[in-house]
LORO-28835 format. One line per field, with one value per residue (C-alpha): z, y, x; residue in three letters. Coordinates in steps of 0.25 Angstrom, whole numbers. Example, Ala and Ser with C-alpha at 12.3 -4.5 7.8 and 13.67 -1.06 7.14 Angstrom:
LORO-28835
w = (31:29)
v = (-18:-4)
u = (49:55)
resn = (ALA:SER)
END
This chain:
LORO-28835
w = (1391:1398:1402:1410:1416:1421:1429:1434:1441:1447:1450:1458:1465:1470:1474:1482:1496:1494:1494:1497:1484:1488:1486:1472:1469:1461:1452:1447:1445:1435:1430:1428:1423:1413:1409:1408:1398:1389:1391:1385:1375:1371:1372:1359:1351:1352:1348:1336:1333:1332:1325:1315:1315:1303:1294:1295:1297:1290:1297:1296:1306:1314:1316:1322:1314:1323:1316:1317:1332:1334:1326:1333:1346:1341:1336:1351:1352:1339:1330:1318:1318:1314:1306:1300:1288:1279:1278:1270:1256:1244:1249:1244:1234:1241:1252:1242:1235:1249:1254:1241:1241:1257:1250:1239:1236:1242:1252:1258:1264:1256:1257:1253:1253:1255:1250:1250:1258:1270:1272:1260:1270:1268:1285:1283:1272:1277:1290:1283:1275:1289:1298:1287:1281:1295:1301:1288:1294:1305:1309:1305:1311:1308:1312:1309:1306:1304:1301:1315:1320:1324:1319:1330:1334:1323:1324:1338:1335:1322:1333:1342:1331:1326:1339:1346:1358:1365:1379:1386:1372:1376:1382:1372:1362:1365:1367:1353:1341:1327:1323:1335:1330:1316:1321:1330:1317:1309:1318:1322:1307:1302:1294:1298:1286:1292:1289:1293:1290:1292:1293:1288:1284:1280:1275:1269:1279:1291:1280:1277:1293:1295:1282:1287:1299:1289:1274:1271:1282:1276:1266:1276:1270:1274:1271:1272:1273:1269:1262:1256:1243:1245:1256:1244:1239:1250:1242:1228:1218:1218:1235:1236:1236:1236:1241:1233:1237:1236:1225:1225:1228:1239:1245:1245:1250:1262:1263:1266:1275:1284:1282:1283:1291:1300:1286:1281:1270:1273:1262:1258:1256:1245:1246:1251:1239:1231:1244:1250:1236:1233:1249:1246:1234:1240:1250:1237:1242:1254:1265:1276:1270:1266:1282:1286:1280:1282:1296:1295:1286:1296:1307:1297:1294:1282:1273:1260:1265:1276:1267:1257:1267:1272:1256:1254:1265:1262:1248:1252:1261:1249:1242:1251:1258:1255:1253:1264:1274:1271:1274:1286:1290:1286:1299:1306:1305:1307:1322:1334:1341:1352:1342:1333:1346:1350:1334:1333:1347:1342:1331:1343:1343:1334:1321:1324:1337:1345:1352:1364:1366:1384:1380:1370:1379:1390:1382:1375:1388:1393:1382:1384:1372:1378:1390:1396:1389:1396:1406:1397:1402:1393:1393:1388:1378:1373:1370:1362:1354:1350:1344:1337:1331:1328:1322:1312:1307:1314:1322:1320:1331:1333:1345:1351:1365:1372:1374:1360:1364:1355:1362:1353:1340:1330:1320:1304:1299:1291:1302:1310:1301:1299:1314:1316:1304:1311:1323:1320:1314:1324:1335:1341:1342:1335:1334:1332:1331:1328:1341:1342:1347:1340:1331:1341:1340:1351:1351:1350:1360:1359:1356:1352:1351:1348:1353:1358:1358:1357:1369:1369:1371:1367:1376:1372:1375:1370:1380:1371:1374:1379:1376:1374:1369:1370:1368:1369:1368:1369:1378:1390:1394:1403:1395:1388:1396:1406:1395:1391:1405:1408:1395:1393:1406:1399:1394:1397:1390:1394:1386:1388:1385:1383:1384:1390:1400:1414:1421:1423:1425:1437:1431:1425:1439:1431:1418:1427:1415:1413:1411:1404:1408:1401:1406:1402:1399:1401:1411:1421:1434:1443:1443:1448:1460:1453:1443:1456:1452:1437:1443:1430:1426:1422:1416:1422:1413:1421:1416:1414:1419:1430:1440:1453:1459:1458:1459:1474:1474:1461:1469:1468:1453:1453:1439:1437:1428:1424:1430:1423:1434:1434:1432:1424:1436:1424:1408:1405:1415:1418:1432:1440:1445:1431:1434:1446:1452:1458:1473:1475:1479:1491:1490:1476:1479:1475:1460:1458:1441:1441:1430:1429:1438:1434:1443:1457:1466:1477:1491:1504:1502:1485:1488:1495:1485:1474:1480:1479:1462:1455:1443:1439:1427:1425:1438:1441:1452:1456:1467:1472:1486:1490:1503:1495:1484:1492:1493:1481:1471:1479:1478:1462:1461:1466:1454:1443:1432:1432:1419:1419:1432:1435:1446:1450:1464:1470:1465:1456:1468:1475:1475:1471:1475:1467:1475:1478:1463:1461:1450:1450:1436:1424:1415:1424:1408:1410:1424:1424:1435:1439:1451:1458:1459:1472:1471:1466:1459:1447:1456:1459:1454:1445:1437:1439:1439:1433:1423:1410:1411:1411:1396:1400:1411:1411:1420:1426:1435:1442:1441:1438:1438:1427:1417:1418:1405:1408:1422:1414:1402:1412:1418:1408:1396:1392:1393:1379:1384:1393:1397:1407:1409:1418:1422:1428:1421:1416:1404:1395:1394:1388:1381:1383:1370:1372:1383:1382:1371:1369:1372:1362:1370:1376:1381:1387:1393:1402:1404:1407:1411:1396:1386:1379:1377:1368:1364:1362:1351:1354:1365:1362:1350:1350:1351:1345:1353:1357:1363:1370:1376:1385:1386:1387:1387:1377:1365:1358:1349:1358:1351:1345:1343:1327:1331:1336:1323:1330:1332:1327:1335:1341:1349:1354:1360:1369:1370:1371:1360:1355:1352:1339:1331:1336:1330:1317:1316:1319:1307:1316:1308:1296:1308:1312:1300:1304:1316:1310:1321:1327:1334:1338)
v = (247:232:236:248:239:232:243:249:234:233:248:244:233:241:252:245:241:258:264:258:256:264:276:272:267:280:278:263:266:277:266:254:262:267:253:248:258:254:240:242:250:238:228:237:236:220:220:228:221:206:213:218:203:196:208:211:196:181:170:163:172:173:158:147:136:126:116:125:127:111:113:123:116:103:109:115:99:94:103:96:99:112:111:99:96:88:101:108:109:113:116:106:112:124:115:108:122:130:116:115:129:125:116:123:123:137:136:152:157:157:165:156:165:160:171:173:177:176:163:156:146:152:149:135:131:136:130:117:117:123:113:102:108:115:100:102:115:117:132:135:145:150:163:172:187:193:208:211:206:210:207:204:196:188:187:181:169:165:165:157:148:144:140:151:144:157:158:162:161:172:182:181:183:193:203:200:212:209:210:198:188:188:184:174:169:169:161:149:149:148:135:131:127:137:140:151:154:168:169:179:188:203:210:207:215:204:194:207:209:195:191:193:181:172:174:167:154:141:139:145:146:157:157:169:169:181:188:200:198:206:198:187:195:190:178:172:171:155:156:163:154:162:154:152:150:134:127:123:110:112:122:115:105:113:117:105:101:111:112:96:93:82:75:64:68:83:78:91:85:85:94:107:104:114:126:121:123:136:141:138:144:158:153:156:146:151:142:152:155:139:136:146:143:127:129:138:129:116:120:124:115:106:111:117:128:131:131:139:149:150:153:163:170:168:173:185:189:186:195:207:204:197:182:176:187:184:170:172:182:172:163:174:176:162:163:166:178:173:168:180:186:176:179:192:194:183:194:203:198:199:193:178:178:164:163:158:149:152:167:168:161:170:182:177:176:190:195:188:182:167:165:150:142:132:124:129:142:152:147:135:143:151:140:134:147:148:132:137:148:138:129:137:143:157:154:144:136:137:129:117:116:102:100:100:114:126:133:145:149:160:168:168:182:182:179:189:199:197:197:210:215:210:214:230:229:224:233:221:223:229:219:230:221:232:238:250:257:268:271:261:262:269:259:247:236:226:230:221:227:217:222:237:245:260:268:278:271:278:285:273:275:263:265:252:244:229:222:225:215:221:207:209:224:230:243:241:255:254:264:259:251:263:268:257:254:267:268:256:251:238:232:217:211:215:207:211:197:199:215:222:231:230:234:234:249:247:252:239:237:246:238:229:222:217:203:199:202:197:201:188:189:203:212:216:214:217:220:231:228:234:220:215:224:218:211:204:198:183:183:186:183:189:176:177:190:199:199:193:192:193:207:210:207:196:188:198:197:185:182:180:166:167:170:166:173:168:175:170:169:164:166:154:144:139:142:131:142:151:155:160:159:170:168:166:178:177:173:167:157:170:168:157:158:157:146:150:150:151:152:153:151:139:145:138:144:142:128:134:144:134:127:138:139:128:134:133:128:130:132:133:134:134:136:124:117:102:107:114:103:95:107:114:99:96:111:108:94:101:111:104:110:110:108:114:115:119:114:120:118:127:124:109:103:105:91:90:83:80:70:80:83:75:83:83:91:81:94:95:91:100:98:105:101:108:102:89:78:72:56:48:60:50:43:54:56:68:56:47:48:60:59:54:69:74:80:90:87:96:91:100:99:85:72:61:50:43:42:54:50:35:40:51:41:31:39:51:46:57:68:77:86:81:90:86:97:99:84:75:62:49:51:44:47:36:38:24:18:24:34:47:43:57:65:77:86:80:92:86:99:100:85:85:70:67:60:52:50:37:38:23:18:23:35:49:44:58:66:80:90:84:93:89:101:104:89:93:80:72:69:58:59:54:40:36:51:50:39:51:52:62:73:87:96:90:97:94:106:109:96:88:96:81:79:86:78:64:71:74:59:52:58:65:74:65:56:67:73:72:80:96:104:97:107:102)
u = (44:46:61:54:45:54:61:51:48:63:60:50:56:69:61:50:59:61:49:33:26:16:26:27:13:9:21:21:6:9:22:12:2:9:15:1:-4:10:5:-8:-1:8:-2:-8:3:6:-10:-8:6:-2:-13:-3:6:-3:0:16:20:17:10:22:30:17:14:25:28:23:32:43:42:42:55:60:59:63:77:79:84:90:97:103:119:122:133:136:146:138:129:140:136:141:154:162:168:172:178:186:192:195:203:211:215:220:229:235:251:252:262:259:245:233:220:207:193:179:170:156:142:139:132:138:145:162:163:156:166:179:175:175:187:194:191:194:206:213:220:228:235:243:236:222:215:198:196:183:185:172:169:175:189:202:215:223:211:211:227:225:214:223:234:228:222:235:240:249:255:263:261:249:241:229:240:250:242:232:244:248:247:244:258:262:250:252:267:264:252:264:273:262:259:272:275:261:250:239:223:215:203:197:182:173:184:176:188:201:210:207:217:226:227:231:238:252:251:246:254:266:264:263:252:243:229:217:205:194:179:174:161:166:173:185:192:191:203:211:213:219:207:209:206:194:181:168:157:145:129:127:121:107:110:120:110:98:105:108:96:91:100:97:82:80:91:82:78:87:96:91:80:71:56:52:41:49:59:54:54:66:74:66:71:85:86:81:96:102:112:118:121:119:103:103:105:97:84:88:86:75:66:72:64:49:39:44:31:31:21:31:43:36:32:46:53:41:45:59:57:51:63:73:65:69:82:95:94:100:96:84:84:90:78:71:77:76:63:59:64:56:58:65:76:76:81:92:96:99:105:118:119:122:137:148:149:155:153:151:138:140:126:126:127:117:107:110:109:96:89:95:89:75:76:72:64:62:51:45:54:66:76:80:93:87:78:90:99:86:85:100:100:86:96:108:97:91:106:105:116:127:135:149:151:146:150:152:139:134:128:131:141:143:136:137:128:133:136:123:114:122:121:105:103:110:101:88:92:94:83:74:82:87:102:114:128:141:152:163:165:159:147:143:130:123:106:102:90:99:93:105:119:132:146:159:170:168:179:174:183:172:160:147:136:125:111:104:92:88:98:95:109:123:133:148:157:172:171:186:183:182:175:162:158:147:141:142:131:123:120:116:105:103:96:88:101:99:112:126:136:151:158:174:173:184:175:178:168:154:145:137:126:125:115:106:102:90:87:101:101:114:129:140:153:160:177:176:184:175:179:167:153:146:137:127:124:115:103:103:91:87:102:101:115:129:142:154:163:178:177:187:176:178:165:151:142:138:122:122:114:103:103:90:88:104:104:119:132:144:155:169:185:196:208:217:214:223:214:228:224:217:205:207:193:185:171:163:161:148:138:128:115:120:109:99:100:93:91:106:108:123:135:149:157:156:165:165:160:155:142:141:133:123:121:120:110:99:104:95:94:110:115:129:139:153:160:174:185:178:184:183:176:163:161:151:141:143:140:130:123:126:120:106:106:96:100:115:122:135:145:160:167:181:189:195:210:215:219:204:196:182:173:160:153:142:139:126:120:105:107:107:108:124:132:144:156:167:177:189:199:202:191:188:192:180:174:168:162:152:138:144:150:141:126:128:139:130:125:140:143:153:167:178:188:200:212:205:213:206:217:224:213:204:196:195:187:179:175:168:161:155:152:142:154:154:166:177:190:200:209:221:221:232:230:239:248:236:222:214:199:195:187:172:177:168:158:152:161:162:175:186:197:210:218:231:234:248:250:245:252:245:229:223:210:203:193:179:183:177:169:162:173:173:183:196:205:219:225:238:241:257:262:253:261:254:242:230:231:216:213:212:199:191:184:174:185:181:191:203:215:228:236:248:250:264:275:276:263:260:272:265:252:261:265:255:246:236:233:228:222:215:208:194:195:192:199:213:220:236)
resn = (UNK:UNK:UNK:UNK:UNK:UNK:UNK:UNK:UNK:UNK:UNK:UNK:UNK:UNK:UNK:UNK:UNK:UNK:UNK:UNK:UNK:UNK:UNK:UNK:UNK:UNK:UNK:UNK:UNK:UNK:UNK:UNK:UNK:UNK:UNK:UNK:UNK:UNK:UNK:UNK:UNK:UNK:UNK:UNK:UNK:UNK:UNK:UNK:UNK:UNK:UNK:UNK:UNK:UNK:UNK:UNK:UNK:UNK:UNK:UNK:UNK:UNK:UNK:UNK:UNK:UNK:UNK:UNK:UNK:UNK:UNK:UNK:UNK:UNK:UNK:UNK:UNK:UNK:UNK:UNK:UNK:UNK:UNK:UNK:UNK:UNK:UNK:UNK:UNK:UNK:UNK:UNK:UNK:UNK:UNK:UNK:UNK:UNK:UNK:UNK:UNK:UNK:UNK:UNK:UNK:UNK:UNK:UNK:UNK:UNK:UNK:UNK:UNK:UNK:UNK:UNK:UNK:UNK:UNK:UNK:UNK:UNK:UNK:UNK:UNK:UNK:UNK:UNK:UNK:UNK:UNK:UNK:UNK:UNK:UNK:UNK:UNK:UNK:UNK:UNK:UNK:UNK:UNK:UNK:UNK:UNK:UNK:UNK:UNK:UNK:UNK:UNK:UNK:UNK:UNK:UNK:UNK:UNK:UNK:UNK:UNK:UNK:UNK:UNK:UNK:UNK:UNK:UNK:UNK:UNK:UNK:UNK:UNK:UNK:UNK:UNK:UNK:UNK:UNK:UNK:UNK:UNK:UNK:UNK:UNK:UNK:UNK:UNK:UNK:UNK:UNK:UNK:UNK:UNK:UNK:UNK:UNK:UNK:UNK:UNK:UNK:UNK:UNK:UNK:UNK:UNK:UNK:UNK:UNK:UNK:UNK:UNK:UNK:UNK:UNK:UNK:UNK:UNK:UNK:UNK:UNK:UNK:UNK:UNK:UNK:UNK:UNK:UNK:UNK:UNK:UNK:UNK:UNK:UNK:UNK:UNK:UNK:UNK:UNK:UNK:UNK:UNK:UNK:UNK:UNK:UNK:UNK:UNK:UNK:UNK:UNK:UNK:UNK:UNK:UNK:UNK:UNK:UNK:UNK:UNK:UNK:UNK:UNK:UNK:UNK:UNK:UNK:UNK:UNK:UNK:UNK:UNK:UNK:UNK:UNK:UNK:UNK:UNK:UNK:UNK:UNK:UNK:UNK:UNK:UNK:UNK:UNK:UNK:UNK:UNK:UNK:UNK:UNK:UNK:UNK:UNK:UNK:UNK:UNK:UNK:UNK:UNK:UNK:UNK:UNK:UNK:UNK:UNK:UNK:UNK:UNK:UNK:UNK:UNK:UNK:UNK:UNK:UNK:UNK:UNK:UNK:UNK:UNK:UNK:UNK:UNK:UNK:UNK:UNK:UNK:UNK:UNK:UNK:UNK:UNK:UNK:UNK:UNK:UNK:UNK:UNK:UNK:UNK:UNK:UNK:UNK:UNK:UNK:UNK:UNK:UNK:UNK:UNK:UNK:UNK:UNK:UNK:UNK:UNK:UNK:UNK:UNK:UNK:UNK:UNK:UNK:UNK:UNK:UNK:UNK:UNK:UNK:UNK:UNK:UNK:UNK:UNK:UNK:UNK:UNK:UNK:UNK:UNK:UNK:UNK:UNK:UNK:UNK:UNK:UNK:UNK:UNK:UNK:UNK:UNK:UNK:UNK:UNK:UNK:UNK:UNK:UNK:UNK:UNK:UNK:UNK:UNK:UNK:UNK:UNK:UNK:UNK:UNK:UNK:UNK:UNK:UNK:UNK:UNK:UNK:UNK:UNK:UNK:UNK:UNK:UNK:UNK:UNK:UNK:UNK:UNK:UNK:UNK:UNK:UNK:UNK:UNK:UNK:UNK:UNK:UNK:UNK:UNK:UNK:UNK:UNK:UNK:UNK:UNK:UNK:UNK:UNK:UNK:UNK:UNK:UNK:UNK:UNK:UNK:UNK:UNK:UNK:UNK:UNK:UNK:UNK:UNK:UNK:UNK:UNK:UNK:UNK:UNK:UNK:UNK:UNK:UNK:UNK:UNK:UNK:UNK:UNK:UNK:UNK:UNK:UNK:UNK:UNK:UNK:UNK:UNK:UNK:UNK:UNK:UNK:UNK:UNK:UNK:UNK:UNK:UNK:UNK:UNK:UNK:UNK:UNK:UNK:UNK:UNK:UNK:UNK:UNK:UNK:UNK:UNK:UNK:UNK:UNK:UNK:UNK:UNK:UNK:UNK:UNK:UNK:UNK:UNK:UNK:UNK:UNK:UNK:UNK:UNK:UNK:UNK:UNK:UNK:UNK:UNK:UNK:UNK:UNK:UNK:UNK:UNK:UNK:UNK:UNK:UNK:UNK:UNK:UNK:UNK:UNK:UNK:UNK:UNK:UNK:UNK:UNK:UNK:UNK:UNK:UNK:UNK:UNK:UNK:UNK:UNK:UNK:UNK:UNK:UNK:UNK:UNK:UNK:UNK:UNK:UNK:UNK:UNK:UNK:UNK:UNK:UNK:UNK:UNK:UNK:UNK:UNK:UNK:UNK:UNK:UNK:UNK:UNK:UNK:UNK:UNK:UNK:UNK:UNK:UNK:UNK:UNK:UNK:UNK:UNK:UNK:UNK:UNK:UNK:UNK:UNK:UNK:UNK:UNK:UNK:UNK:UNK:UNK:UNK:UNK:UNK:UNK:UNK:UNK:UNK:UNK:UNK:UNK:UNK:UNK:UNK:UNK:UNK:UNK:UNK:UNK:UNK:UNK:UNK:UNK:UNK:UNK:UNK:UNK:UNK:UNK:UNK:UNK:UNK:UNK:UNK:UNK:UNK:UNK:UNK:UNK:UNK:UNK:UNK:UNK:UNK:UNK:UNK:UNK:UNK:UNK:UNK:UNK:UNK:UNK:UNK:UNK:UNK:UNK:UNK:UNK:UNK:UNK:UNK:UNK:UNK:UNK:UNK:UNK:UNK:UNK:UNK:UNK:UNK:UNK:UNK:UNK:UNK:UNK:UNK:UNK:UNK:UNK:UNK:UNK:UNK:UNK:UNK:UNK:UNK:UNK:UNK:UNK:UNK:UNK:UNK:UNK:UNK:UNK:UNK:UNK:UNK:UNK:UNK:UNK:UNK:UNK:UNK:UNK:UNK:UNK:UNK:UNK:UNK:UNK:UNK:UNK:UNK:UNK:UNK:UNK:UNK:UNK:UNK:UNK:UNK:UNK:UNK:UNK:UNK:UNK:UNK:UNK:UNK:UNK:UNK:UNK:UNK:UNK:UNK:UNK:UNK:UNK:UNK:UNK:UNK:UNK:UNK:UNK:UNK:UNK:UNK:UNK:UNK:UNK:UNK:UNK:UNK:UNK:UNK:UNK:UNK:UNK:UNK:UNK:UNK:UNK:UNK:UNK:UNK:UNK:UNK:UNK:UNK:UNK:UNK:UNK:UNK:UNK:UNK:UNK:UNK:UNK:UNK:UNK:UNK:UNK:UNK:UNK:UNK:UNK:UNK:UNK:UNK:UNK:UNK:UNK:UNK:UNK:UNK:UNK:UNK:UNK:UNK:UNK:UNK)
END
C-alpha cells in the first residue's frame, strides 16, 4: 500500500503543469479518502499486534539489554582481532599428522582428505598447514570448489596459480579448452614439487575431472576438504583425517577466548564457571557453534541471571532443532532488526562469494535497511552494521584493504545455509545459485541468480518483486528483464555485475522506485534516456563498462548519491589512458547529494561545476591538462568532506601542477596521481601541511629524480601503502633506516632503471605486503630483506632472468621462512 502511495504522489507531480488541480479535485479526494480509511484500518492492527506481543514473545526479545547496546556501540570502535593464531586450539595434533603425510617418501601425487561437518574447522586447519608448509614447494595452488563450479574454471585458476607466463595471460587463456589447460597444468608442473589444496569439495567427480593434470608429477600432494563421506574414498585409508568435535577442554578453552577476549588470560569469572561450561557443552564441541555463542555472550552482561537466561533459551531451541542450527538461531535472533536484514540479504549471493564492504553498504541503504542516525550518513551506519556482523561471527573477513578497513568479507556455509532458511521463511529472498530460473515464487520479494544461462527465459510475473540479483549471468538476452521491468514496477535493486547483457530495456524509466543499478564489468554500451525519470536513484555503477557517455537528462536524477562511470580503453592497462572518464553533463552542479564521482573527464567548465558539489567524498578525474590544474585543485580544496581523490593528465608527458591543492578535507587519506609533477611539487601544501593525514600514494608515470623513496620518506611519514609504478629512477633505490615507519604496503612495479635495491636497519618496521614486480633488470636479492621480520606476503615477479639463481644461492628461502606467502 506505501509503494502506491507513493505513485500516486509523483502522479500528481508530473501531471500538475498539465491540467489545473481543480480538474482533478474530485479524484484525489476519493484517492486520499480512501488512503485514510486504510490508515485507520492499520493503525487497528499495530494496536492489536502490541496487545498481543507479551503473549507470543519472552521479555528478553521485548526489552534491550541496556548493557548490551553500550557494547554494542562501543565495538563500532574496537574490535578485537578477528582471526588471530594463538586462538587455534586443539589442532595440534592434526596439524602435525596432515604435515607428515606432506613429507612422505612418495615420489608420485598423493590425495590427503580432511572430512567432516560443516563448522568443525577442516578450512581453518588446512589453511594453516598451507600457509606454513607452501615455501616448501615450487607450485602451490588453494582453490575452493563449492557445490557449483566449472571445470574449465577451475582448470584456469589452478593455471594461473602455478604461474603460466604465455603471452597475453587473460587472452591466451581464456581461449583455452579443457584438454589444452590440463596440457599446459602439466607442463608448468612438470619436475616441480606441487600443493593444492581443493576446498569444500561436494562430490568426488570435481578430483576424477581434474585428476589427469595432476597424477604422475613429482611427489605432488592434494589435499580435499570436504563434508560428505564418499569423496573420503578419494584417498588411501592412511590419508584421510576425519575431524572431530574438540575436547572439553580445548573447547571451553575457545570459548573463553572469544567470549572474555578483553579479560586477561581470556579468565572465565568464577561465578559464570558453571553457565559458561553448561553453554559449551550444549556446542557439543564444534568451533563454528563455540564462536558463534563466544561472540554472542562477549557483548551481554557478564551476570549469571543473564547467562542463565541465555542457555535456557538456548536449551529450549536444542530441544526442537539441530544443534548447531540452533545456536546459530540463537545469534540470529539476538540481532536487531536492522541487522537481521543486512544478514539474510549476504545470503542473497553465491556460496563463497567475497563481500565486497562498498557494495554492501550501497545495496543496504538502496534497500532502506539503514537510514542516517544522528550526524552519521547511512553509509556511515551501514559500514557500523557489517563490522557489528563481522563482530559477533556472522560474517567472516577475507580482506583487509590498505587501510585496515575490511575490504571483502564472506559468510560460512552454515550461516549461509540458515539465512537462506530464515529468509524463505520469512518471504525475504530466495538465493538460486545453479543458473536457472524456473519454479520461482510468484511472491518472491528479493531474487538472486549465479550464473543465468537459460536461452528461453521465462514470462516472470513477480508483481512482488523488490530486488533482483543476476551476477555474471551467461545469456545475454534482455529478455528477462524485458519481463520483470514490465510486472515488477516496485523493483528497487538491479544488480547485473559481470553479465553478459548488453543492453538495457527502456522501460527501465518506469520502475520510479528504482534506487540501485549495477552494471558494473558488463557489456552494455548505453543507456536508455529514459534512466532520467528514475527520480528516486541514489546509485549509479556503470564501471568498466562499453558505455561511452552518460544518459541525456542525468542531471535531473536529484537524489543521485553514487556514480561510478568510467571504460576500459585497454584490459592490459599497458596503455597510459587504459581508462576513460565520462564528459561531464550540464548543470552537473544539480546533484548536489552526489558523494561519488569516478570518473569525469577534465573540461574548461568541470570546476565550476565542482564548486556547487560539497558533499563529495571520493573523486576522480582524468585527461587532466596543465592549463585546467589551477581551477579544478582549487575547486577540490573547498570540498569538506573529501577522502579519496584520482588525478590523471591527459597523456605521461603532461605536467601537473598541485600548487592549488590546499585541502580543507583532513578525512582526504587516499591520492592517486597519474603523470608528470610540476617541479617543486613536495613543496606544496599537499605534502606539507597536509601530508601527516596522507595514508594512501599511488604514484604513476611521474619522475621524481634519482631517489624517489628518499624524497617520499622525509616527507610522509604516516603513509600505510605506497606504489610507485612506471617510474624512471637511479639504478639503486635505498630505504634509509626508519624510512616509512608505518607503512603496511609497499608496490614497486615497471622500474626499469632498477638494479639493485638495499633495505637498511630499522626501514619498513611494519611492513606487511611487499610486492616487487616487472623490475626487468633487478638481479640481486634486495640486500636487508630477510631483516623484515614483520613480512607476511612478499613477491618478486618478472624480474631479471638472473635473479632467481641469486635467490637459490643466497639461501633465501631458508632466510625467509617466516614470511607465509612468498611468490618468486
Amino acid at each position: 500500500m506505501p509503494w502506491t502511495h507513493t505513485h500516486i504522489t509523483l502522479q500528481m507531480a508530473e501531471e500538475w503543469f498539465l491540467k489545473k488541480y481543480f480538474i482533478k479535485t474530485t479524484h484525489y479526494v476519493l484517492v486520499f479518502s480512501q488512503i485514510a480509511d486504510e490508515v485507520v484500518k492499520i493503525e487497528k492492527e499495530i494496536k492489536q499486534v502490541i496487545e498481543l506481543k507479551d503473549q507470543w514473545l519472552q521479555l528478553s526479545q521485548l526489552v534491550a539489554d541496556p548493557l548490551t547496546e553500550m557494547e554494542r556501540q562501543r565495538s563500532q570502535d574496537s574490535f578485537p582481532e578477528l582471526v588471530k593464531d594463538e586462538d587455534l586450539v586443539g589442532i595440534e595434533y592434526n596439524r602435525r599428522l596432515l604435515t607428515e603425510w606432506l613429507y612422505t617418501d612418495e615420489l608420485d601425487s598423493k590425495v590427503i582428505t580432511v572430512s567432516g561437518m560443516g563448522g568443525l574447522g577442516k578450512t581453518t586447519l588446512v589453511t594453516n598447514v598451507y600457509e606454513r608448509e607452501k615455501i616448501n614447494f615450487s607450485a602451490h595452488a588453494w582453490m575452493v570448489v563449492s557445490q557449483t563450479y566449472t571445470v574449465d574454471a577451475l582448470l584456469r585458476k589452478l593455471l594461473r596459480k602455478v604461474g603460466y607466463t604465455g603471452p597475453p595471460l587473460s587472452g591466451n587463456i581464456d581461449k583455452m579448452d579443457v584438454y589444452d589447460l590440463k596440457e599446459e597444468i602439466k607442463q608448468r608442473l612438470s619436475g616441480r614439487k606441487s600443493l593444492i589444496v581443493l576446498d569444500d569439495v561436494w562430490d568426488q567427480k570435481v578430483y576424477f575431472q581434474m585428476r589427469d593434470a595432476l597424477q604422475n608429477q613429482q611427489a605432488s600432494r592434494v589435499i580435499i576438504t570436504t563434508r560428505n563421506n564418499h569423496v573420503v574414498a578419494l584417498a588411501s585409508s592412511t590419508c584421510c583425517l576425519d575431524l572431530q568435535p574438540l575436547s572439553s577442554i580445548h573447547a571451553f578453552d575457545l570459548f573463553c577466548r572469544r567470549a572474555f577476549y578483553n579479560i586477561k588470560d581470556h579468565e572465565c569469572p568464577m561465578e559464570l564457571v558453571k553457565v559458561a561450561t553448561s553453554i559449551v557443552d550444549r556446542c557439543q564441541g564444534l568451533p563454528l557453534a563455540i564462536v558463534s555463542i563466544g561472540g554472542l555472550l562477549s557483548s551481554r552482561s557478564r551476570t549469571p541471571y543473564i547467562w542463565n537466561q541465555t542457555y535456557n533459551q538456548l536449551r529450549s531451541e536444542l530441544s526442537k532443532n539441530n544443534h548447531v542450527r540452533a545456536i546459530l538461531n540463537m545469534s540470529y535472533h539476538d540481532l536487531s532488526g536492522d541487522l537481521r536484514n543486512c544478514f539474510l540479504y549476504c545470503s542473497l549471493f553465491p556460496e563463497d562469494y567475497p563481500l565486497s564492504r562498498e557494495s554492501l553498504v550501497l545495496l543496504w541503504i538502496a534497500e532502506g535497511f539503514v537510514l542516517s542516525k544522528e550526524n552519521n550518513t547511512p553509509e556511515a551506519v551501514a559500514e557500523g552494521n557489517l563490522m557489528e556482523l563481522i563482530y559477533r561471527n556472522m560474517l567472516q573477513v577475507t580482506k583487509y584493504d590498505e587501510l585496515g578497513r575490511v575490504s571483502t568479507c564472506g559468510m560460512h556455509d552454515i550461516m549461509r545455509d540458515l539465512a537462506l532458511s530464515v529468509a524463505k521463511e520469512e518471504k525475504f529472498g530466495s538465493a538460486n545459485d545453479f543458473g536457472t530460473m524456473v519454479e520461482i515464487d510468484k511472491d518472491v520479494r528479493r531474487l538472486s541468480s549465479y550464473q543465468w544461462k537459460d536461452s528461453a527465459a521465462p514470462n516472470l510475473k513477480l508483481i512482488r518483486l523488490r530486488t533482483i540479483v543476476s551476477l555474471g549471468a551467461i545469456s545475454s538476452s534482455t529478455d528477462i528483464l524485458s519481463s520483470v521491468f514490465s510486472h515488477s514496477s516496485y523493483l528497487t535493486v538491479l544488480e547485473l555485475q559481470d553479465s553478459e547483457i548488453t543492453q538495457v530495456p527502456s522501460s527501465i524509466g518506469n520502475l520510479f522506485n528504482l534506487r540501485y543499478i549495477g552494471l558494473r564489468r558488463t557489456k552494455v554500451k548505453s543507456l536508455p534516456d529514459s534512466v532520467e525519470k528514475l527520480s528516486n536513484l541514489h546509485t549509479l555503477d556503470m564501471k568498466q563498462t562499453k558505455i561511452e557517455k552518460l544518459p541525456r537528462g542525468i542531471t535531473k536524477i536529484k537524489k543521485l548519491r553514487h556514480l561510478f562511470a568510467d571504460r576500459y580503453a585497454d584490459e592490459r592497462q599497458s596503455e597510459f589512458r587504459y581508462f576513460i572518464g565520462m564528459k561531464a553533463p550540464k548543470d552537473l552542479s544539480n546533484l548536489k547529494e552526489l558523494q561519488t564521482l569516478e570518473t569525469m573527464e577534465s573540461s574548461k567548465g568541470l570546476a565550476e561545476y565542482l564548486k556547487e558539489l560539497m558533499q563529495l567524498r571520493s573523486v576522480w578525474i582524468d585527461n587532466i591538462s596543465s592549463a585546467d590544474c589551477g581551477k579544478i585543485f582549487a575547486a577540490l580544496s573547498d570540498m569538506p568532506h573529501l577522502s579519496s581523490l584520482l588525478l590523471s593528465a591527459m597523456d605521461e608527458n603532461e605536467p601537473l601542477c598541485f600548487e592549488a591543492l590546499r585541502p580543507r578535507s583532513t578525512e582526504l587519506h587516499k591520492l592517486i596521481m597519474r603523470g608528470q609533477w610540476a617541479k617543486g611539487t613536495l613543496d606544496y601544501p599537499i605534502f606539507r601541511s597536509h601530508s601527516k593525514h596522507l595514508k594512501y600514494l599511488s604514484l604513476s608515470w611521474c619522475h621524481l629524480g634519482e631517489d624517489p623513496l628518499g624524497m617520499l620518506a622525509s616527507h610522509l611519514s604516516n603513509l600505510t601503502y605506497l606504489k610507485l609504478n612506471n617510474m624512471h629512477s637511479a639504478r639503486a633505490l635505498i630505504l634509509h633506516a626508519e624510512a616509512f615507519p608505518k607503512l603496511k604496503t609497499l608496490v614497486l612495479q615497471k622500474m626499469p632503471d632498477v638494479n639493485q635495491i638495499e633495505i637498511m636497519n630499522g626501514a619498513l618496521p611494519c611492513i606487511e605486503d611487499l610486492y616487487i614486480v616487472l623490475l626487468s633488470n633487478l638481479d640481486k636479492v634486495p640486500q636487508g630483506i630477510e631483516s623484515l621480520r614483520s613480512l607476511k606476503k612478499l613477491w618478486l615477479m618478472n624480474l631479471h632472468k638472473g635473479f632467481k639463481t641469486q635467490w637459490k644461492d643466497n639461501g633465501m628461502h631458508q632466510k625467509m621462512v617466516h614470511v607465509a606467502e612468498v611468490r618468486i
